[in-house]
N, CA, C and O of each residue as an XYZ file, in Angstrom:
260
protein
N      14.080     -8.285     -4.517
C      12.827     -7.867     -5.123
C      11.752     -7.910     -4.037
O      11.750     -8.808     -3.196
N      10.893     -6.995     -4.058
C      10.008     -7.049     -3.177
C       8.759     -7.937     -3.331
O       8.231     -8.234     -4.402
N       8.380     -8.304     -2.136
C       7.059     -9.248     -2.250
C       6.223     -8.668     -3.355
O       6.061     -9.296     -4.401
N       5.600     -7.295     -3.120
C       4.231     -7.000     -4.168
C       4.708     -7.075     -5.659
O       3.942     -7.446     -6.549
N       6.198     -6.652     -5.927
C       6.528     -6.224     -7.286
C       6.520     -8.292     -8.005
O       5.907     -8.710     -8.987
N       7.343     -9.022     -7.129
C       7.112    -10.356     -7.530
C       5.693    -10.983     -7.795
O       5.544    -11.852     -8.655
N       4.647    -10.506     -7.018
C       3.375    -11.366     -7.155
C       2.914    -10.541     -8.672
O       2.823    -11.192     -9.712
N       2.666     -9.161     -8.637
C       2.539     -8.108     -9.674
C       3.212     -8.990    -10.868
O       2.506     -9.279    -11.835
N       4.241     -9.317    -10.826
C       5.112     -9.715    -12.251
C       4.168    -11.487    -12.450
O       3.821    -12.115    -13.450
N       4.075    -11.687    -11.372
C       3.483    -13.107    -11.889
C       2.499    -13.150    -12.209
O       2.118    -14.019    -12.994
N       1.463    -11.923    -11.561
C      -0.343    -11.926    -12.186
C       0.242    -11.458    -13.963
O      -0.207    -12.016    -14.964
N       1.130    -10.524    -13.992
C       1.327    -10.305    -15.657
C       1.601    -11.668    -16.645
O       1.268    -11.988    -17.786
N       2.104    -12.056    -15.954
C       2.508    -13.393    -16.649
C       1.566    -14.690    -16.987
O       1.518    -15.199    -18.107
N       0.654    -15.253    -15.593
C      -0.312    -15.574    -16.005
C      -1.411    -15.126    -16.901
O      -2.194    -15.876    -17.483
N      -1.390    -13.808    -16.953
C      -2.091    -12.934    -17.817
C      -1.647    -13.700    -18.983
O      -2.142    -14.764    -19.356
N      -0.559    -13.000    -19.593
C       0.026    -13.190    -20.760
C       0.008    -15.425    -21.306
O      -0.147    -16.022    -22.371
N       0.191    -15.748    -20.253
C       0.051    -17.480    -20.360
C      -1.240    -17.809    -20.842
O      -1.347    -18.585    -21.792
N      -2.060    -17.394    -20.391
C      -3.772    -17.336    -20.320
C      -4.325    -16.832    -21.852
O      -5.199    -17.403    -22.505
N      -3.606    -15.654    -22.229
C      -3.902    -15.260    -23.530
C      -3.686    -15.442    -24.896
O      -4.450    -15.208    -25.833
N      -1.979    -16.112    -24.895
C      -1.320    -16.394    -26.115
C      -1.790    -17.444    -26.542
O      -1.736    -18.312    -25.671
N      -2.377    -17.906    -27.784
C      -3.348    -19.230    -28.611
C      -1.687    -20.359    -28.317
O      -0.486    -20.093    -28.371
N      -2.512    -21.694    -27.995
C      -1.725    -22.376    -28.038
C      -0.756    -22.890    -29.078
O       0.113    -23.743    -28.899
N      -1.116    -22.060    -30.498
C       0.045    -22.015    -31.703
C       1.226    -21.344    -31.838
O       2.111    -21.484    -32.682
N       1.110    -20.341    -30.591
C       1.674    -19.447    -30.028
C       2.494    -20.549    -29.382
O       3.416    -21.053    -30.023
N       2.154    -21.035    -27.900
C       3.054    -21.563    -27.103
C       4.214    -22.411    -27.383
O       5.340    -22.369    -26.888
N       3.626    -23.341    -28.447
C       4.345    -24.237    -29.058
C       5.161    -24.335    -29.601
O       5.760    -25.402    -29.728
N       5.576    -22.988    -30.258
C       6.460    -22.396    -31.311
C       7.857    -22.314    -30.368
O       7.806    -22.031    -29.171
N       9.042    -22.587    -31.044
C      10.121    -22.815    -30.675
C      10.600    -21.278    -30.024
O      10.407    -20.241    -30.659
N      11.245    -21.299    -28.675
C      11.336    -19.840    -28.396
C      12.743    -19.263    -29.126
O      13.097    -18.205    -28.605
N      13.292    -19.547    -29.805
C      14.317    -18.742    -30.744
C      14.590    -19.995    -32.436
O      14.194    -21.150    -32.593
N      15.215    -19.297    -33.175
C      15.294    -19.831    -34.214
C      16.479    -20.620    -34.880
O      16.895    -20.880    -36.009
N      16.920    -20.954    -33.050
C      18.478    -21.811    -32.969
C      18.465    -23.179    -33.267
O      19.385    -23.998    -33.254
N      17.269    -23.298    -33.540
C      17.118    -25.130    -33.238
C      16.588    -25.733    -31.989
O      16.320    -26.869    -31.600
N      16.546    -24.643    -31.561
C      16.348    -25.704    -29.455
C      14.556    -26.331    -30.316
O      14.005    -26.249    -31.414
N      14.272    -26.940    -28.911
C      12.940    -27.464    -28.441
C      12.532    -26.973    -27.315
O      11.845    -27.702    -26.600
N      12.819    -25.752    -26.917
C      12.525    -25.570    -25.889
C      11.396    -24.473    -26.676
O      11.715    -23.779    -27.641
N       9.915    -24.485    -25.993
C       9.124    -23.624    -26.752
C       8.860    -22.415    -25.916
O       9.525    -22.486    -24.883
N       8.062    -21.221    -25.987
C       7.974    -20.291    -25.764
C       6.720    -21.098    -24.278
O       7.095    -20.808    -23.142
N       6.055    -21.552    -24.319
C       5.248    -21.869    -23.163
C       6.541    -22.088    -21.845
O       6.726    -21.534    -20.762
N       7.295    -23.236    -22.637
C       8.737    -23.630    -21.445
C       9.215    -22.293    -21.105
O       9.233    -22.131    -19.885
N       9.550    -21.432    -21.675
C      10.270    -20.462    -21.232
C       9.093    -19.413    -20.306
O       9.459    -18.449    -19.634
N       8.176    -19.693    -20.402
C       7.005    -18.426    -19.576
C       7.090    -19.584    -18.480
O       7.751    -19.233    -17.503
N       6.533    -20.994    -18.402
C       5.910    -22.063    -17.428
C       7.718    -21.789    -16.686
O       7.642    -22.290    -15.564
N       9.023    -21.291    -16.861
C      10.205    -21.341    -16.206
C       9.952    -19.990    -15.113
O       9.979    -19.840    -13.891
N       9.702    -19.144    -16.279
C      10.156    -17.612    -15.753
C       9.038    -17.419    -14.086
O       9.321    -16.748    -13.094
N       7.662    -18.363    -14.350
C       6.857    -18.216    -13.487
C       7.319    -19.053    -12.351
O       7.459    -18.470    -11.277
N       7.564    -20.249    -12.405
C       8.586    -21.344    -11.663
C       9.638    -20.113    -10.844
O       9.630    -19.755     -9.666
N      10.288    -19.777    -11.711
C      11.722    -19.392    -10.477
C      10.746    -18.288     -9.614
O      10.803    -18.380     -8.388
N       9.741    -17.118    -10.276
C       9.058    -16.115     -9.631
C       7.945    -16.805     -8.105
O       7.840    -16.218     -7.028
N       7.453    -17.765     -8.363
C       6.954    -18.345     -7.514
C       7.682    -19.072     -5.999
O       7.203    -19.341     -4.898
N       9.254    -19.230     -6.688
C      10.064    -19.867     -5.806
C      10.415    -18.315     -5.007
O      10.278    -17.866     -3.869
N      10.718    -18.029     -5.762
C      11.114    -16.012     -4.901
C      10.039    -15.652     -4.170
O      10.246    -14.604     -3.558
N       8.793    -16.198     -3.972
C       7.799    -15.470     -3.698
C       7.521    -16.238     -2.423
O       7.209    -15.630     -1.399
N       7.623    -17.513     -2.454
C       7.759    -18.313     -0.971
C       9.124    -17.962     -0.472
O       8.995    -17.802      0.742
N      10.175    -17.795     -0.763
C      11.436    -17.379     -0.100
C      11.253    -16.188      0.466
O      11.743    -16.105      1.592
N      10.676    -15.174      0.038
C      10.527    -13.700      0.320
C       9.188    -13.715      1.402
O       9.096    -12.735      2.141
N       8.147    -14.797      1.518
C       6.993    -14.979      2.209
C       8.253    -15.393      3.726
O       8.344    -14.770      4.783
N       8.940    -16.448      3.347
C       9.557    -17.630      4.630
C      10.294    -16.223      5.062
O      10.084    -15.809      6.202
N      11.139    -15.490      4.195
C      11.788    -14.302      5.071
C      11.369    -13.227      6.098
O      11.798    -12.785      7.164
N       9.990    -12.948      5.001
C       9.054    -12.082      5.916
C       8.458    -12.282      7.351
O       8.221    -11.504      8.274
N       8.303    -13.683      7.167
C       7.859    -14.406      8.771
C       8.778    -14.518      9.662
O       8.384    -14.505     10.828
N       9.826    -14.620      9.484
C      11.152    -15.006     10.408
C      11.539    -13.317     11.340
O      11.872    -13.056     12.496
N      11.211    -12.300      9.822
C      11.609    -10.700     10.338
C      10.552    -10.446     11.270
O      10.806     -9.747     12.250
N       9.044    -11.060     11.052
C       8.126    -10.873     12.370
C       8.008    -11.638     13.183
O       7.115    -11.424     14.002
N       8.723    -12.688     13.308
C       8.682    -13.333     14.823
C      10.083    -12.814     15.600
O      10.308    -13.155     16.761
């Protein structure tokens, strides 16, 4: 994935984090029983995108030196 399309997906996301009422977040993200809530699953999806985004930064520097 490319650097801009990763940062792009994460400004959407904070977007979307920023907007949903916290009655929203809290709410269980499927209707299986977990505890895992819909905030956990956005506060994840941004986690691994952020980790891609320093990996893809550390790559970029290595291709210009």
């Amino acid at each position: 994935m490319k650097l801009n399309d990763i940062q792009d997906c994460l400004c959407d996301l904070y977007d979307i984090h920023r907007r949903l009422p916290n009655h929203i977040l809290i709410k269980p993200k499927d209707n299986d029983g977990t505890s895992t809530t819909i905030a956990d699953c956005l506060e994840n999806v941004i986690e691994k995108l952020q980790q891609e985004e320093v990996r893809t930064l550390n790559k970029d520097k290595e291709y210009i030196l």
